[in-house]
MOPAC internal coordinates of N, CA, C and O (Angstrom, degrees):
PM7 1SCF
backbone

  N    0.0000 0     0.00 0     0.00 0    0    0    0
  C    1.4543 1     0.00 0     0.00 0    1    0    0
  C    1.5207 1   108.44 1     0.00 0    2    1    0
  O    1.2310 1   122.88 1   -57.65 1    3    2    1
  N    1.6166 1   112.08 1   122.35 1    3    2    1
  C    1.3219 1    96.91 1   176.04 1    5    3    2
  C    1.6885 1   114.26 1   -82.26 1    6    5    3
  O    1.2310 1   128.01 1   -11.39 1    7    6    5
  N    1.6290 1   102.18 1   168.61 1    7    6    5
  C    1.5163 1   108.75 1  -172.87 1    9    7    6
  C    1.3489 1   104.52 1   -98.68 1   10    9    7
  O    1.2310 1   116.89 1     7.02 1   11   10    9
  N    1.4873 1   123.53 1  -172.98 1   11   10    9
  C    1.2595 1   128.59 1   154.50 1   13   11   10
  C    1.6148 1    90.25 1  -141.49 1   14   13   11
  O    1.2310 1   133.53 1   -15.66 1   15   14   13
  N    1.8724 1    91.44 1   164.34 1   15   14   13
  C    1.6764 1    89.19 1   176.92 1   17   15   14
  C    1.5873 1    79.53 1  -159.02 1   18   17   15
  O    1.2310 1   117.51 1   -46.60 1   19   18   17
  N    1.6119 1   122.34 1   133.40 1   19   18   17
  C    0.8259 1   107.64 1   161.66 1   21   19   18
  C    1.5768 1   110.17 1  -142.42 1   22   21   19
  O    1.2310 1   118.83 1   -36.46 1   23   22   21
  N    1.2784 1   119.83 1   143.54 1   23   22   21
  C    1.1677 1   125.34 1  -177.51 1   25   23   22
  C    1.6082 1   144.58 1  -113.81 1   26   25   23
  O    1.2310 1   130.15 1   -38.35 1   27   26   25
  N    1.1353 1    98.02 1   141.65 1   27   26   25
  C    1.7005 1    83.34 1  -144.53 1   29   27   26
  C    1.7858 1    97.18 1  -120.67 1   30   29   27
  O    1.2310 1   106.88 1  -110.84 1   31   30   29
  N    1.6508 1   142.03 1    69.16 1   31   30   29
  C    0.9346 1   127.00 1  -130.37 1   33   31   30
  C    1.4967 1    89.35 1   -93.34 1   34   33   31
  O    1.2310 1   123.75 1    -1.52 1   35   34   33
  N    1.1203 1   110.42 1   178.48 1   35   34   33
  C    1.6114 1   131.65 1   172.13 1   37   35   34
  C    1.6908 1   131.00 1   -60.24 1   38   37   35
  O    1.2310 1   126.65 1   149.38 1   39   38   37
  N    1.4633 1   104.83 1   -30.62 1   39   38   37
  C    1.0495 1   138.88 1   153.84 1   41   39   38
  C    1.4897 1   128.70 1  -136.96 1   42   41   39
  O    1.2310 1   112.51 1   -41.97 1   43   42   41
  N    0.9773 1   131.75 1   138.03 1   43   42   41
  C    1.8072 1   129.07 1   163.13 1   45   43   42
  C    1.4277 1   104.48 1   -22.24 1   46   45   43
  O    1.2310 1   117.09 1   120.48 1   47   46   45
  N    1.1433 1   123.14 1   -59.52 1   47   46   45
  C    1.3371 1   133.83 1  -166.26 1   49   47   46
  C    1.3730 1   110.32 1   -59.50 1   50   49   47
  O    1.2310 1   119.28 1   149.19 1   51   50   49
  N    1.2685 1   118.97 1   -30.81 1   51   50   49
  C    1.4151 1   117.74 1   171.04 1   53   51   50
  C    1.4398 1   115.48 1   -64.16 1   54   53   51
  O    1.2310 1   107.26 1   161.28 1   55   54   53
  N    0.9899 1   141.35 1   -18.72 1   55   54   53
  C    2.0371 1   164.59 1  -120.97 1   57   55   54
  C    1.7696 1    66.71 1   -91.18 1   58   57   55
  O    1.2310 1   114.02 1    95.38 1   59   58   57
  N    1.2240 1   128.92 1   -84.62 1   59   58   57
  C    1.6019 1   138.18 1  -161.85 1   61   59   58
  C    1.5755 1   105.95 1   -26.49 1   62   61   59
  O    1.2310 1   137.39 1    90.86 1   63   62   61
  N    1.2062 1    83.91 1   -89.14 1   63   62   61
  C    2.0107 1    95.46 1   161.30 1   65   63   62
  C    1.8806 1   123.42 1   -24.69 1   66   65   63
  O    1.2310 1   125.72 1   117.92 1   67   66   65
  N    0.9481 1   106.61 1   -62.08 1   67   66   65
  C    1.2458 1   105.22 1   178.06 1   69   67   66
  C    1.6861 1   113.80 1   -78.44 1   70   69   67
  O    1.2310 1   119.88 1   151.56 1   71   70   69
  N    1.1829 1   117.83 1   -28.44 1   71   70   69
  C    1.6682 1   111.40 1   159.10 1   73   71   70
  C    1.8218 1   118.82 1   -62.99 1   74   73   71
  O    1.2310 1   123.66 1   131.43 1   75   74   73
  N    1.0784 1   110.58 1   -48.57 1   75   74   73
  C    1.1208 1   113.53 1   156.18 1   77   75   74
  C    1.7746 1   129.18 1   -27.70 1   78   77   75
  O    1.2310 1   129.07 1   129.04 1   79   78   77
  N    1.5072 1   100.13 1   -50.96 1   79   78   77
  C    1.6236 1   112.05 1  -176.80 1   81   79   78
  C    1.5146 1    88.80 1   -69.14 1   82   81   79
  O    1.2310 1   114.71 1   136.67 1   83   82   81
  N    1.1678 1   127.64 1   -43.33 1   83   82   81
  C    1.5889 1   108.64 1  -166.09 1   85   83   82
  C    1.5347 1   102.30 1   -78.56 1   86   85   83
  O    1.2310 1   116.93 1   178.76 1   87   86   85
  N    1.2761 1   123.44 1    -1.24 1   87   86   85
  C    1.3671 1    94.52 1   176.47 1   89   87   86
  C    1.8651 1   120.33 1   -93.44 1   90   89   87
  O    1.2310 1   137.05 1   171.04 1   91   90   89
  N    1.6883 1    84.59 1    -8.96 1   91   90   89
  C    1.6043 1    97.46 1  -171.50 1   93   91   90
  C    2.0716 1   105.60 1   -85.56 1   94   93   91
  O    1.2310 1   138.16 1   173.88 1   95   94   93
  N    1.4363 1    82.41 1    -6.12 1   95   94   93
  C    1.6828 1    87.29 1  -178.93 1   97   95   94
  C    1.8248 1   105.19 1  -103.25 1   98   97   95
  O    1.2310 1   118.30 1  -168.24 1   99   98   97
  N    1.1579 1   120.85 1    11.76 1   99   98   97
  C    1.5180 1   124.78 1   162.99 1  101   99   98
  C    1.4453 1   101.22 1   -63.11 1  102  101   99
  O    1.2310 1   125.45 1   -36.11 1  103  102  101
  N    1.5060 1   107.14 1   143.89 1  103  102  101
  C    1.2416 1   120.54 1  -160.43 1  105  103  102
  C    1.7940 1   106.52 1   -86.83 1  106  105  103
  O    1.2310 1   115.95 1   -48.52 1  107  106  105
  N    1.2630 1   125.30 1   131.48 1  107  106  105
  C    1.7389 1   115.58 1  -167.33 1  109  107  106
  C    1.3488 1    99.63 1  -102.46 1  110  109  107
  O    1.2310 1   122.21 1    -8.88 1  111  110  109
  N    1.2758 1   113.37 1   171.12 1  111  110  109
  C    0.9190 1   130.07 1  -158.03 1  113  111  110
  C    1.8738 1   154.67 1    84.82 1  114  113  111
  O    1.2310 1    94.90 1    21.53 1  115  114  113
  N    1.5661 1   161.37 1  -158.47 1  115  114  113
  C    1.3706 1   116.32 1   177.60 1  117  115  114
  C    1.2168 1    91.17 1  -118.98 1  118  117  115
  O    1.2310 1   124.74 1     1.76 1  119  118  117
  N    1.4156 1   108.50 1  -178.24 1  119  118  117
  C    1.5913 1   132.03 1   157.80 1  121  119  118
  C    1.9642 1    91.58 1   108.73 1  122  121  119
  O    1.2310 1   138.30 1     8.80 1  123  122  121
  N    1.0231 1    82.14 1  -171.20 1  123  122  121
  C    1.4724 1   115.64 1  -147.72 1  125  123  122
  C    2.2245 1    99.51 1   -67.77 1  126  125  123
  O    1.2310 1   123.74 1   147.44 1  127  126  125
  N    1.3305 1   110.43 1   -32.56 1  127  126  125
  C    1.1146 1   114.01 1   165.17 1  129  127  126
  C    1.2222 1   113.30 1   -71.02 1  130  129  127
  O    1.2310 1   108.55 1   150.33 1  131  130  129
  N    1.1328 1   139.01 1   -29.67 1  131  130  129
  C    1.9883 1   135.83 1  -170.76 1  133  131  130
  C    1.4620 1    90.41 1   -85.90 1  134  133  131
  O    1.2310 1   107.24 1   178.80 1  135  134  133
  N    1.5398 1   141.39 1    -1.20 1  135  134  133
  C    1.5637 1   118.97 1  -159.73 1  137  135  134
  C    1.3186 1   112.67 1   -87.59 1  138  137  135
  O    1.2310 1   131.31 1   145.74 1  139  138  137
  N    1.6160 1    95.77 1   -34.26 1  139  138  137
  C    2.2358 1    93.66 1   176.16 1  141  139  138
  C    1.7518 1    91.51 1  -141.94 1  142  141  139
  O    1.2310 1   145.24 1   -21.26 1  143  142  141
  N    1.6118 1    68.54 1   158.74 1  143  142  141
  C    2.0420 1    77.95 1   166.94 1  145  143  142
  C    1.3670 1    96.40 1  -105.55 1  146  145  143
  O    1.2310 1   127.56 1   -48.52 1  147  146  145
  N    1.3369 1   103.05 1   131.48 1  147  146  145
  C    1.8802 1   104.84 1   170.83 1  149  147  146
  C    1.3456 1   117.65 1   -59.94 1  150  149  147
  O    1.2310 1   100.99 1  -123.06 1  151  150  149
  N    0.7233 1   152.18 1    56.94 1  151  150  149
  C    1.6302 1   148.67 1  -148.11 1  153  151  150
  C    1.3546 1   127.72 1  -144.25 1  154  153  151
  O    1.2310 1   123.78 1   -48.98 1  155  154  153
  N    1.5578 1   110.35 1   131.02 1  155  154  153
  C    1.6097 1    98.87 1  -153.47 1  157  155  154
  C    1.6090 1    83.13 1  -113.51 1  158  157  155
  O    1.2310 1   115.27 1   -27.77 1  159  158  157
  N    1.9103 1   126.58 1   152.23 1  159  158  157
  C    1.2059 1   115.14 1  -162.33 1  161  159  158
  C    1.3156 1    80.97 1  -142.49 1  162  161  159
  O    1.2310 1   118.97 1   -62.77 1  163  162  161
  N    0.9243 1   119.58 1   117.23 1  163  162  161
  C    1.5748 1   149.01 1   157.83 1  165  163  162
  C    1.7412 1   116.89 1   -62.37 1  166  165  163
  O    1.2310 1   120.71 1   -45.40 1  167  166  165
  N    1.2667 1   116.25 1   134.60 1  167  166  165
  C    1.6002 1    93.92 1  -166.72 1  169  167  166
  C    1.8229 1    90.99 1  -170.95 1  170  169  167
  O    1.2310 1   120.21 1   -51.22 1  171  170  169
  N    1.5697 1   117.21 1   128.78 1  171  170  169
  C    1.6056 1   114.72 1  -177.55 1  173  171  170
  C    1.4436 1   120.09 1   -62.24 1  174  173  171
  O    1.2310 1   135.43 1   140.01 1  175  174  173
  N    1.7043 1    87.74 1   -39.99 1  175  174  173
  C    1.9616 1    86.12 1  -179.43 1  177  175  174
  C    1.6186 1   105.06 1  -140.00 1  178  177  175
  O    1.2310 1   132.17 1   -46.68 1  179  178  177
  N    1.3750 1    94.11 1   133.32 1  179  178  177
  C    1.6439 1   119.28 1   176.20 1  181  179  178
  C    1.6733 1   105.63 1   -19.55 1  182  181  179
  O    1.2310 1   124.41 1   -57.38 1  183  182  181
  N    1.1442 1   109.14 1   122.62 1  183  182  181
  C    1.6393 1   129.70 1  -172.45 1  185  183  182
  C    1.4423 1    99.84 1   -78.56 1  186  185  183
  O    1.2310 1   123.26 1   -47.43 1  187  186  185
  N    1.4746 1   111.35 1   132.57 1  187  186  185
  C    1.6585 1   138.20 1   172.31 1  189  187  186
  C    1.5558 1   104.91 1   -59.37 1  190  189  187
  O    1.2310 1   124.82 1   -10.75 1  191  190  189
  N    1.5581 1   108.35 1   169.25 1  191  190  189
  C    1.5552 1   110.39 1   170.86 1  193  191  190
  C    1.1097 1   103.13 1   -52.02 1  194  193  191
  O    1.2310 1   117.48 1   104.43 1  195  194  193
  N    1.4300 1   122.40 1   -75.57 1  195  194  193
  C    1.6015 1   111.29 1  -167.13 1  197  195  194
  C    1.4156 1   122.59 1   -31.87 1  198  197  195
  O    1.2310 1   123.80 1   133.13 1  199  198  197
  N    1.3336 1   110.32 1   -46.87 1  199  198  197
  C    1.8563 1   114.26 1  -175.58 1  201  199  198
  C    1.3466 1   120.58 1   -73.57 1  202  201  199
  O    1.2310 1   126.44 1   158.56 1  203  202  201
  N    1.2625 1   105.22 1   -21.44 1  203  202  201
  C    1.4205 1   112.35 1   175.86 1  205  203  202
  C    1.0294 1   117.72 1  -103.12 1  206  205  203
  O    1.2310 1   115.33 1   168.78 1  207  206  205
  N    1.8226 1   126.47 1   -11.22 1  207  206  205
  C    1.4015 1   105.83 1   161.55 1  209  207  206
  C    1.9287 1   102.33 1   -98.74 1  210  209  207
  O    1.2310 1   121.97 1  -158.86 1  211  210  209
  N    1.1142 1   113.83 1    21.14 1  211  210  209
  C    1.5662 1   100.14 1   166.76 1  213  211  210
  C    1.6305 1   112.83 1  -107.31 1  214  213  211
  O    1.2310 1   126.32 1   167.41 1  215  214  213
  N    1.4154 1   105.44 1   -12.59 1  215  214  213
  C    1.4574 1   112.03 1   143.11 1  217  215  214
  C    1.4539 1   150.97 1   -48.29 1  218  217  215
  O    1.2310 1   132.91 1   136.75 1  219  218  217
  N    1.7870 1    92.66 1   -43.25 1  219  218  217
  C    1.3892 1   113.94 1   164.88 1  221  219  218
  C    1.9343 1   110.99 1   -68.58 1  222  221  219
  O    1.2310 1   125.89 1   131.16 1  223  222  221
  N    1.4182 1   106.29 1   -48.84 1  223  222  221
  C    1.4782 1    90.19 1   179.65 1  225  223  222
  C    1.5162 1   115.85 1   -91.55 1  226  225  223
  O    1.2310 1   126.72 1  -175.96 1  227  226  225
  N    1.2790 1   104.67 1     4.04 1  227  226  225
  C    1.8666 1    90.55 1   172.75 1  229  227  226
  C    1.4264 1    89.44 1   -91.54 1  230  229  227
  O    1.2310 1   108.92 1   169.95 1  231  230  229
  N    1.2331 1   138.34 1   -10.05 1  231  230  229
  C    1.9900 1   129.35 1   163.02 1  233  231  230
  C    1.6616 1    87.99 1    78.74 1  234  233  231
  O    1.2310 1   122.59 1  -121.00 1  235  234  233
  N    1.6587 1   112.65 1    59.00 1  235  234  233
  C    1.6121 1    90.45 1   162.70 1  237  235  234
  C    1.2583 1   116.31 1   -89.06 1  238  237  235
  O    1.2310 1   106.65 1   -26.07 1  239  238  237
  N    1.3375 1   142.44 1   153.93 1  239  238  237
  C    1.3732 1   127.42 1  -176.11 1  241  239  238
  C    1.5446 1   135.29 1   -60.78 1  242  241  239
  O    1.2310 1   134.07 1   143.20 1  243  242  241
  N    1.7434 1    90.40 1   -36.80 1  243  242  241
  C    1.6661 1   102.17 1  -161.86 1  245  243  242
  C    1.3021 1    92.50 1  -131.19 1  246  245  243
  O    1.2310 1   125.22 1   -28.74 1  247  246  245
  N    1.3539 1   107.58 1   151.26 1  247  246  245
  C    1.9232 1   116.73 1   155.09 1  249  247  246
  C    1.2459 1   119.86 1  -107.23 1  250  249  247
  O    1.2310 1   105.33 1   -62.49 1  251  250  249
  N    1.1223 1   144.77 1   117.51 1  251  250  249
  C    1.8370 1   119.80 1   148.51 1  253  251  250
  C    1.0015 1   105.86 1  -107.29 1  254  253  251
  O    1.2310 1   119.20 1   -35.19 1  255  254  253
  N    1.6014 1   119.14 1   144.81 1  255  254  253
  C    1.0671 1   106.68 1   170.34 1  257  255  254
  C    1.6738 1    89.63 1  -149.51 1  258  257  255
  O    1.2310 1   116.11 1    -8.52 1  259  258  257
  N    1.5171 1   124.99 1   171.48 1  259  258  257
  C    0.9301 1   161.49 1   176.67 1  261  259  258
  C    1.5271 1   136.58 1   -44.44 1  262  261  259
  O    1.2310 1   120.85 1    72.45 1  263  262  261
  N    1.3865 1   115.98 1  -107.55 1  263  262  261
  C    1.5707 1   136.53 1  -168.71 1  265  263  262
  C    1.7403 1    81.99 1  -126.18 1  266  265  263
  O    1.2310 1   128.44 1   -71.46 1  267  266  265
  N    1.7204 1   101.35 1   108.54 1  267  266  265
  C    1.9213 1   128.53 1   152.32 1  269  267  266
  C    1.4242 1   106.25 1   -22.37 1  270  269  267
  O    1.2310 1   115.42 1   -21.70 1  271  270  269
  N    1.3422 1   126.30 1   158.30 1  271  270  269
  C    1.3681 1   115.09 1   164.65 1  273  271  270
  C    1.9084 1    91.89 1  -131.10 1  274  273  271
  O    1.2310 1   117.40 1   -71.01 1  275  274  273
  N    1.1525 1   122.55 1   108.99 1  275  274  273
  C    0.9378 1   104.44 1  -172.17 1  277  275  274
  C    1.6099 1   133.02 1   -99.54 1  278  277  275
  O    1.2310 1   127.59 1  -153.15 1  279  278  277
  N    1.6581 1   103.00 1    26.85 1  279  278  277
  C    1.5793 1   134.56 1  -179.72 1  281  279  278
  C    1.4300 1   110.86 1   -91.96 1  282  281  279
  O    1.2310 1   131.93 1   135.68 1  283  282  281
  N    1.6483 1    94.57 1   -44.32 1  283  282  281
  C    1.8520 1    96.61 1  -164.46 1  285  283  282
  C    1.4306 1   102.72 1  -140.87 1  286  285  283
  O    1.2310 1   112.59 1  -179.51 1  287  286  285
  N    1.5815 1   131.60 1     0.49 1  287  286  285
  C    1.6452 1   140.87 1  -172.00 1  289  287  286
  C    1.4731 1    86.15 1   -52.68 1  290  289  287
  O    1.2310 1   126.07 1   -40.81 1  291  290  289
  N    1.8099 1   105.94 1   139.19 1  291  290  289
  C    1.0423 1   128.98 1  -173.39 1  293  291  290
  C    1.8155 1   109.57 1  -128.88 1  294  293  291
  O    1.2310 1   125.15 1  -174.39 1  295  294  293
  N    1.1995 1   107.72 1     5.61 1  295  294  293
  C    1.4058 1   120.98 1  -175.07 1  297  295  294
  C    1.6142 1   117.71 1  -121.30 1  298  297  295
  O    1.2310 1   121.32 1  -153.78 1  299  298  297
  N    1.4186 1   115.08 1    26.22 1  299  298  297
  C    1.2253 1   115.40 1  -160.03 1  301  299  298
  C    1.8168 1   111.94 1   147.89 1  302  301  299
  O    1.2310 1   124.15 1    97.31 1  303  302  301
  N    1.3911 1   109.65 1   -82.69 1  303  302  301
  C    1.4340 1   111.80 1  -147.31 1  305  303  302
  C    1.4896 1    95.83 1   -73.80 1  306  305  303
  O    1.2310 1   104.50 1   117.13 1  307  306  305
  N    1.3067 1   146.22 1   -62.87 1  307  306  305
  C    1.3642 1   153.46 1   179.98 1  309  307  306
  C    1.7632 1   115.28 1   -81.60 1  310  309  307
  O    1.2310 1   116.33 1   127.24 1  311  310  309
  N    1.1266 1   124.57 1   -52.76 1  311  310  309
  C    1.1599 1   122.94 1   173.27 1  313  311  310
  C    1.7024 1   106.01 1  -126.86 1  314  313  311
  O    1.2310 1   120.62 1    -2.89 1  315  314  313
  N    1.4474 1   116.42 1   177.11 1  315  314  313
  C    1.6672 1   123.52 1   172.75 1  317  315  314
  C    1.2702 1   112.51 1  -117.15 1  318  317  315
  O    1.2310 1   112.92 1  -145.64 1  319  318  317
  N    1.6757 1   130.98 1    34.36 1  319  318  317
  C    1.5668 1   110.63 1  -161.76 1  321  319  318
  C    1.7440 1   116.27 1   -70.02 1  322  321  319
  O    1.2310 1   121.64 1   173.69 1  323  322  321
  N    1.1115 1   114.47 1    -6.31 1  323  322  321
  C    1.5735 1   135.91 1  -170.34 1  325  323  322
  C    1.2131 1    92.18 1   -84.30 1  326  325  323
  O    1.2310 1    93.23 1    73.16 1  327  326  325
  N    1.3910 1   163.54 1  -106.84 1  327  326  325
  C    1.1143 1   147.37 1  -175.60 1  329  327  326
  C    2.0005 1   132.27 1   -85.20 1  330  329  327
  O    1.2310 1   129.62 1  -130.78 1  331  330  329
  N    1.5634 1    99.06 1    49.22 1  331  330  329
  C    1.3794 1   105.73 1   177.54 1  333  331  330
  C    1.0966 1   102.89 1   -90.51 1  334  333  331
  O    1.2310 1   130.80 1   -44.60 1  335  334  333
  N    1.6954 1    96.77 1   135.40 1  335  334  333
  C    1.6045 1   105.34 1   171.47 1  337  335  334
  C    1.1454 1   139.35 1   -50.73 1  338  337  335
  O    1.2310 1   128.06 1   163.68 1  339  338  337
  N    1.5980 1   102.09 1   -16.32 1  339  338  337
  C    2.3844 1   103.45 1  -171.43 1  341  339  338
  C    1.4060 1    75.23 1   -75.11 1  342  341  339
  O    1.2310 1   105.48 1   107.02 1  343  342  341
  N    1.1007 1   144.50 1   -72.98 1  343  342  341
  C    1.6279 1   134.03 1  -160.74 1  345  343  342
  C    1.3210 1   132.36 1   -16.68 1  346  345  343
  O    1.2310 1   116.22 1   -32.47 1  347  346  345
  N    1.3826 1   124.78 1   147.53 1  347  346  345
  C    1.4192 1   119.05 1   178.81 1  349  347  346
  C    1.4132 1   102.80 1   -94.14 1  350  349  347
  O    1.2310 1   116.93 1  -166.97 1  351  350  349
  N    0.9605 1   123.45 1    13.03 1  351  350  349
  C    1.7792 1   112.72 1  -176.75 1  353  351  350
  C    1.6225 1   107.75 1  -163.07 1  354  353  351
  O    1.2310 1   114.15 1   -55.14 1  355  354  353
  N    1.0618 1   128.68 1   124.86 1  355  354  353
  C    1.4063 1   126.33 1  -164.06 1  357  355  354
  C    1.6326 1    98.95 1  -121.64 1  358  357  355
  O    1.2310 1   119.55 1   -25.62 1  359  358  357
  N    1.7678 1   118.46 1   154.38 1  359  358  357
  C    1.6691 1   101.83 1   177.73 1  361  359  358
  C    1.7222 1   105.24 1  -123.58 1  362  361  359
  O    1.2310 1   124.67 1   -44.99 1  363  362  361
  N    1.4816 1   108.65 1   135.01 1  363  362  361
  C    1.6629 1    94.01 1   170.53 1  365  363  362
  C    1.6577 1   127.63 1   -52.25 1  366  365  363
  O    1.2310 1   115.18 1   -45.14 1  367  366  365
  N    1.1723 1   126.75 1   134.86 1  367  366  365
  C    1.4411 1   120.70 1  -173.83 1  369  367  366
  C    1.1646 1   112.03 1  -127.77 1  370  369  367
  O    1.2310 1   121.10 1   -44.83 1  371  370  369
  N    1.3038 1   115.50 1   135.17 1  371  370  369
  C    1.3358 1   131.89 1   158.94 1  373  371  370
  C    1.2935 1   147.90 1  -132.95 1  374  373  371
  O    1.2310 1   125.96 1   -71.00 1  375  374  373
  N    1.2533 1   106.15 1   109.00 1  375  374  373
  C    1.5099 1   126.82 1  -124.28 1  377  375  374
  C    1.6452 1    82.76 1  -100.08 1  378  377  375
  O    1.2310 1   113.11 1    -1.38 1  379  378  377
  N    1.3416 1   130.62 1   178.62 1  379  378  377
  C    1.8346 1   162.93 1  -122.43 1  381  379  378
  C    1.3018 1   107.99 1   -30.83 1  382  381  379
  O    1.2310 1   120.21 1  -124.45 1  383  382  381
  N    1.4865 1   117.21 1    55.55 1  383  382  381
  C    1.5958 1   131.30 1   165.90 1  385  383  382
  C    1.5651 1   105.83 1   -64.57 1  386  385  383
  O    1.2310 1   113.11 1   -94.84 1  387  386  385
  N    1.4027 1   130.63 1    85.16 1  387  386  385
  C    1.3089 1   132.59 1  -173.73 1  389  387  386
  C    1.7191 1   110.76 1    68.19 1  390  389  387
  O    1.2310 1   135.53 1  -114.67 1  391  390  389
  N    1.1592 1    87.56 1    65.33 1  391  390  389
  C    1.8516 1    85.58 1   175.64 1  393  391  390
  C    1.4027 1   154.32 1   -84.88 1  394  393  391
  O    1.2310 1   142.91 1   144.23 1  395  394  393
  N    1.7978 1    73.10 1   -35.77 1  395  394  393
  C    1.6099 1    96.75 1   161.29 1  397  395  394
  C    1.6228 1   118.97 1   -61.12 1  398  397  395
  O    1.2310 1   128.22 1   136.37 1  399  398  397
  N    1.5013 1   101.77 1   -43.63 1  399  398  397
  C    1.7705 1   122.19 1  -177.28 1  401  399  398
  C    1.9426 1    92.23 1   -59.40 1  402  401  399
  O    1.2310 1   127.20 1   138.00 1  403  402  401
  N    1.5513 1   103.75 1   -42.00 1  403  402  401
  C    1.8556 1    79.06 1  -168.82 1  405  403  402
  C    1.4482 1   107.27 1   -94.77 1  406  405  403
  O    1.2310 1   120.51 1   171.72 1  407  406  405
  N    0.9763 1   116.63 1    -8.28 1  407  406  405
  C    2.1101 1   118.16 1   168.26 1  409  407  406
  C    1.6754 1    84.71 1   -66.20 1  410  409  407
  O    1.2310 1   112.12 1   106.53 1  411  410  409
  N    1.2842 1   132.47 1   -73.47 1  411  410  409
  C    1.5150 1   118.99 1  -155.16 1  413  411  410
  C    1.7560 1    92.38 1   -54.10 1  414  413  411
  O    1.2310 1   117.84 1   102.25 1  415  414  413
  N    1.0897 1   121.73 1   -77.75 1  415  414  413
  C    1.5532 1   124.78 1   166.47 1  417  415  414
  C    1.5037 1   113.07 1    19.97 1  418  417  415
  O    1.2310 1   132.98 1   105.95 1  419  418  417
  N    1.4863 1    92.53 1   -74.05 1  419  418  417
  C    1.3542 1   111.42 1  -173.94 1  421  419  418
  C    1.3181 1   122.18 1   -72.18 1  422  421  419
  O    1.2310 1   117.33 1   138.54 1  423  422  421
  N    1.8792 1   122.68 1   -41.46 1  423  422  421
  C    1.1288 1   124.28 1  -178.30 1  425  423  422
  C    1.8635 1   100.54 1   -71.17 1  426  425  423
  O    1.2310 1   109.77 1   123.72 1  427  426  425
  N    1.1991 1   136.80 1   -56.28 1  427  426  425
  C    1.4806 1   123.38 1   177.10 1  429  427  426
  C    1.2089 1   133.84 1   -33.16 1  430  429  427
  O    1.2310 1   118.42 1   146.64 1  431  430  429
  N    1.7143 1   120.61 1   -33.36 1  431  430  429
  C    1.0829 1   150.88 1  -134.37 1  433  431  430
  C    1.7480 1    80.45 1  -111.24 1  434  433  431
  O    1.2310 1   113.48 1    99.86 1  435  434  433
  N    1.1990 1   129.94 1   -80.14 1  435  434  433
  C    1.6551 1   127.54 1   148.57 1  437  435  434
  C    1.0672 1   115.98 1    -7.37 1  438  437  435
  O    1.2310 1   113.40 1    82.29 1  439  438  437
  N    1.3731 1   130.09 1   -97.71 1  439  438  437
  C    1.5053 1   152.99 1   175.02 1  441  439  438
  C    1.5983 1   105.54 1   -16.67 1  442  441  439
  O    1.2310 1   121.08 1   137.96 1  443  442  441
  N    1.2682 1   115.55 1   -42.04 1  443  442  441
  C    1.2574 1   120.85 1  -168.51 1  445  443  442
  C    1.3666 1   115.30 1  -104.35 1  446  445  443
  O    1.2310 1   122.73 1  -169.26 1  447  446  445
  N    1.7219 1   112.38 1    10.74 1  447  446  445
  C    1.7122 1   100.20 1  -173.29 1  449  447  446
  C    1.9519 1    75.78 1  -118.63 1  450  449  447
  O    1.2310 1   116.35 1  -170.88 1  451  450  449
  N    1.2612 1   124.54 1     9.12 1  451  450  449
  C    1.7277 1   129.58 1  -164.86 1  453  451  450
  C    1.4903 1    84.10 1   -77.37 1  454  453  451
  O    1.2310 1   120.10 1   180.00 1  455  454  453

């Protein structure tokens, strides 16, 4: 059965933190159930190294995400750690699902903590 998980943190800044929880909730142990989490992760703006390589080892399946980051994007625009080949686990991505909506998203959300 696939999952969904989607997260909606309090701040952007939380995005780390709460990727994190999903990696501590990967299932332990061997065989064929511990190998991926079915899980599709929804997300406004393109995930950093850290988020995207704790993606790679919590084995979530899918990405979507939003508005490119084109300083530090780790899923595409600046680096590929989400589907690089040395890796043992790569995730499908699909990148500017409402993008413009999460760049404004994001720039207000800024603007207003200035």
């Amino acid at each position: 059965m696939a999952g969904l998980l989607v997260l909606v943190p309090a701040a952007p800044a939380a995005a780390a933190q709460d990727v994190r929880t999903v990696v501590a909730r990967v299932p332990s142990g061997s065989g064929a159930d511990a190998v991926s989490l079915d899980t599709t992760l929804y997300v406004t703006l393109e995930p950093c190294a850290m988020c995207a390589s704790a993606m790679v080892h919590a084995r979530v399946q899918r990405l979507v995400y939003g508005a490119a980051d084109p300083r530090v994007g780790a899923a595409g625009s600046v680096f590929n750690i989400v589907q690089h080949a040395s890796l043992n686990h790569q995730l499908e991505v699909t990148a500017g699902v409402l993008a413009e909506q999460c760049a404004t998203l994001l720039r207000e959300f800024f603007a207003a903590r200035r």
